[in-house]
C-alpha positions in Angstrom: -90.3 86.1 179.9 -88.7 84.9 183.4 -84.9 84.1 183.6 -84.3 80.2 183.4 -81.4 78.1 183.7 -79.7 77.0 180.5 -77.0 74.6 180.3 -74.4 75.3 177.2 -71.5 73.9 176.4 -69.7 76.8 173.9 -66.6 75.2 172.3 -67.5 72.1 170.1 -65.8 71.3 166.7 -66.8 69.4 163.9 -64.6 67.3 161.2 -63.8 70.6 159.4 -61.3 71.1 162.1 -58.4 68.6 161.6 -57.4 67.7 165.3 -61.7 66.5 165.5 -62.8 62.8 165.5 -64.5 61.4 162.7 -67.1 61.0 164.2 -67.7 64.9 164.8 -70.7 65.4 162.3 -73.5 67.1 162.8 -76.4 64.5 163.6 -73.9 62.8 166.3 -73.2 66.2 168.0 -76.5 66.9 168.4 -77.5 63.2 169.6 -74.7 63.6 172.5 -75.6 66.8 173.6 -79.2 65.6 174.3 -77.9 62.7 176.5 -75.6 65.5 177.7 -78.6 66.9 179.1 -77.5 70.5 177.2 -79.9 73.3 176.2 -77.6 75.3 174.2 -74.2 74.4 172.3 -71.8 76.4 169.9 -70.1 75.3 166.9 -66.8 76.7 167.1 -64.1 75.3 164.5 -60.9 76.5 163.6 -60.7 79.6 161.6 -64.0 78.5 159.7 -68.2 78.3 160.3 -68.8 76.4 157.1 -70.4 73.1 159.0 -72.6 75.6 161.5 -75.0 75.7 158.8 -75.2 71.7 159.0 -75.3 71.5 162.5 -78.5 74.0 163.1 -80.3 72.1 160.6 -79.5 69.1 162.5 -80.6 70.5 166.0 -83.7 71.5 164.6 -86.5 69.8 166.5 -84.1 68.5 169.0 -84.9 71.2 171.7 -80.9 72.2 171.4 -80.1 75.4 170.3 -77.1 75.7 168.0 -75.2 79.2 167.8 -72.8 79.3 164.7 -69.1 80.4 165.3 -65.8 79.7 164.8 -62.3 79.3 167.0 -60.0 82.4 165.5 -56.5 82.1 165.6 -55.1 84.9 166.2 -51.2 86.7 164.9 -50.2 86.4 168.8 -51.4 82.8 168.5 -54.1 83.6 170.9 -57.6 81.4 170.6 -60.6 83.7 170.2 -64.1 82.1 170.7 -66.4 84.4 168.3 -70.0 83.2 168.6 -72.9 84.5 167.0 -76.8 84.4 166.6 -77.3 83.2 162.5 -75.1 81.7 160.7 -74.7 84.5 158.1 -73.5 86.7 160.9 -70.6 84.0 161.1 -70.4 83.7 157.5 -69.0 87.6 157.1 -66.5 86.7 160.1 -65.3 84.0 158.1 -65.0 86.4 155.2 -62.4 88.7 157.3 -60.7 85.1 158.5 -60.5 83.4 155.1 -58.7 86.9 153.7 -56.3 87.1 156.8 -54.7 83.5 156.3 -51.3 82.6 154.8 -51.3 82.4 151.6 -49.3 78.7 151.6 -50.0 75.1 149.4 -51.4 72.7 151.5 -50.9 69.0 151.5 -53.3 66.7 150.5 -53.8 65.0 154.0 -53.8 68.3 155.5 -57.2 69.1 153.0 -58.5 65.6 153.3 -59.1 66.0 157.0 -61.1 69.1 157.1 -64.5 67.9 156.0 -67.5 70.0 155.2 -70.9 67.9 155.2 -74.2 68.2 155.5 -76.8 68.1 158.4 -76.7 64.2 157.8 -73.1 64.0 158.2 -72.6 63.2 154.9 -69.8 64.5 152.9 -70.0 68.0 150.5 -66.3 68.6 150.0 -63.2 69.3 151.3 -62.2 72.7 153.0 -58.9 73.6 151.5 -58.0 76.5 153.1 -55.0 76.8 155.9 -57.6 77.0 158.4 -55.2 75.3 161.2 -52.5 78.2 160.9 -52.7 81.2 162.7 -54.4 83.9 161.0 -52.8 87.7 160.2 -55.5 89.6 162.8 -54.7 90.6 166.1 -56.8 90.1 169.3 -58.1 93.9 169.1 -59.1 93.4 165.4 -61.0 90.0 166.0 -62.7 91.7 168.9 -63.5 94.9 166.4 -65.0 92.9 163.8 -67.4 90.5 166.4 -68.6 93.3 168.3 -69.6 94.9 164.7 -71.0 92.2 164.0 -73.2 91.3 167.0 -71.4 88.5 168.2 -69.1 87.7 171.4 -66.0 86.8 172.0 -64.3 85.1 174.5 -60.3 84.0 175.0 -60.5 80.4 174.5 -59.4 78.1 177.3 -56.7 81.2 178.4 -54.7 78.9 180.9 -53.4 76.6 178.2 -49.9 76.9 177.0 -49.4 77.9 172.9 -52.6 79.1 172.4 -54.2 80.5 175.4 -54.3 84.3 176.6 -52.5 84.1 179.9 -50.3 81.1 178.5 -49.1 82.8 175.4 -49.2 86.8 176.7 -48.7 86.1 180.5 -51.2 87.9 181.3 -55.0 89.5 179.9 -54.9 92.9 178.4 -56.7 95.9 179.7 -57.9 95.9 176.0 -60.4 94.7 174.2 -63.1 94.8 177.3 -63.8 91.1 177.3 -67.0 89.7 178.9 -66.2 86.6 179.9 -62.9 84.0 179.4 -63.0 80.3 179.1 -60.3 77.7 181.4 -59.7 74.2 180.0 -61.1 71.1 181.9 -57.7 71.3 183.7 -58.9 74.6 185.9 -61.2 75.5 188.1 -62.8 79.2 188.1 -62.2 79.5 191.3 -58.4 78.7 191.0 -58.3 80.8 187.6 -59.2 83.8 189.7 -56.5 83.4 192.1 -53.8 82.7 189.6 -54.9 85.6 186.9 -56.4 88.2 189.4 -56.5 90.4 186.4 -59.9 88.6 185.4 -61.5 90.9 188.3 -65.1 90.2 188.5 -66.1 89.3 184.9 -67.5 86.2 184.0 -65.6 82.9 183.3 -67.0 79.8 181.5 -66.7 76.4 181.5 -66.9 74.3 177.9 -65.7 70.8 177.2 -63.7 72.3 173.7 -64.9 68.6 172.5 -63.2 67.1 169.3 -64.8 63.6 170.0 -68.5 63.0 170.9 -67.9 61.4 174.8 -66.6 65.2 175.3 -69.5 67.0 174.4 -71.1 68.7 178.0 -68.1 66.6 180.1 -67.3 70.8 181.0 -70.7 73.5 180.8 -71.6 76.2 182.3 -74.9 77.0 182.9 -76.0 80.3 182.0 -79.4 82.5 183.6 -81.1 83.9 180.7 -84.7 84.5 179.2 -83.6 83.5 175.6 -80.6 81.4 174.2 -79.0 84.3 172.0 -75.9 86.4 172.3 -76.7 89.3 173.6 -78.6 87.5 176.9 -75.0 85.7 177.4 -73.4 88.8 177.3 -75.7 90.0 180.3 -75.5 87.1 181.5 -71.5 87.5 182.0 -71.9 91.3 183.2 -74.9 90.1 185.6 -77.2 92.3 184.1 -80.8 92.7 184.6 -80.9 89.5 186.8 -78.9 87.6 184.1 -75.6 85.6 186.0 -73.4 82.5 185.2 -73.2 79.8 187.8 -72.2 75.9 186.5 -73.6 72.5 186.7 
């Protein structure tokens, strides 16, 4: 199979995560990233992948590829995208998450706006664990557990203050060997590269990190593969085989 262009837009979250829109659900997200023009998206909420399931069965049909993930928070406060190719892949990463939050009461709003529905959008039941706290791994561990797993992961949006790499560490570790990082809407990868040289020549990403639908694909990258799974964005990011990373 020949290497085609892809566009993807990596970090979207539904109404499980409490700082998302209402309208987040799984039927709309899928609707905007067709008039988005988007080939590939990933379902990335806070600490949790229990809409992913809802939002492939959604996509299917739609000609949008859905990969199932989640947003880790990490014990340095560090945002970890972890994407993966099924959603029962994700589903064991949420295991390792659900076991490493703090073990605290939550209030009611705070469980009333994290939503879990189905691929209609319409309400199952509320998620009531901490799942907008930091959880107890590290960045190493997170990386660990992915890598076992199959998946990726990639420092979310590492330029923001409080919960990116570079804004919360000052800097990207020599360790874990990440394959790509992700800047907010606010940088360019070209400035990223001058302002954390660090980065070298690894790949960095563009996503929109949408928690309303007019979000959805406003930042992509677009990503030279032969199929829409992990492993081809990881050679994608390392420029393997013909693979590369350019954006729309």
């Amino acid at each position: 199979m020949a290497v085609r262009a892809y566009t993807a837009d990596l970090h979207i979250h539904t109404v499980l995560s409490g700082c998302a829109e209402v309208e987040m659900i799984p039927p709309l997200i899928v609707e905007a990233a067709q008039v988005a023009g988007l080939d590939l998206i990933a379902i990335t909420d806070h600490n949790s992948c229990e809409n992913a399931q809802a939002v492939v069965e959604a996509a299917r049909g739609s000609g949008i590829k859905v990969l199932a993930g989640m947003e880790v928070q990490t014990v340095e406060n560090v945002h970890l995208l972890c994407l993966f190719d099924s959603v029962d892949r994700a589903e064991l990463m949420e295991e390792l998450v659900y076991s490493c939050l703090p073990d605290l009461p939550m209030t009611s709003r705070m469980i009333e706006e994290q939503m879990v529905v189905d691929s209609e959008g319409e309400f199952v039941r509320f998620c009531e664990r901490p799942i907008s706290l930091p959880t107890s791994l590290g960045i190493g561990q997170v990386w660990d557990r992915v890598n076992e797993l199959g998946g990726i992961t990639i420092p979310s949006h590492i330029d923001r203050q409080g919960t990116g790499m570079c804004g919360v560490l000052g800097m990207i570790p020599e360790e874990p060997p990440f394959e790509a990082f992700e800047v907010s809407v606010a940088l360019s990868p070209e400035a990223a590269r001058l302002r954390y040289p660090t980065i070298g020549g690894r790949a960095i990403i563009r996503n929109s990190d949408a928690h309303w639908l007019s979000a959805i694909g406003q930042s992509r990258t677009v990503f030279h593969i032969e199929h829409r799974c992990v492993r081809e964005l990881a050679m994608a990011c390392r420029k393997e085989a013909g693979r590369s990373v350019s954006y729309a």
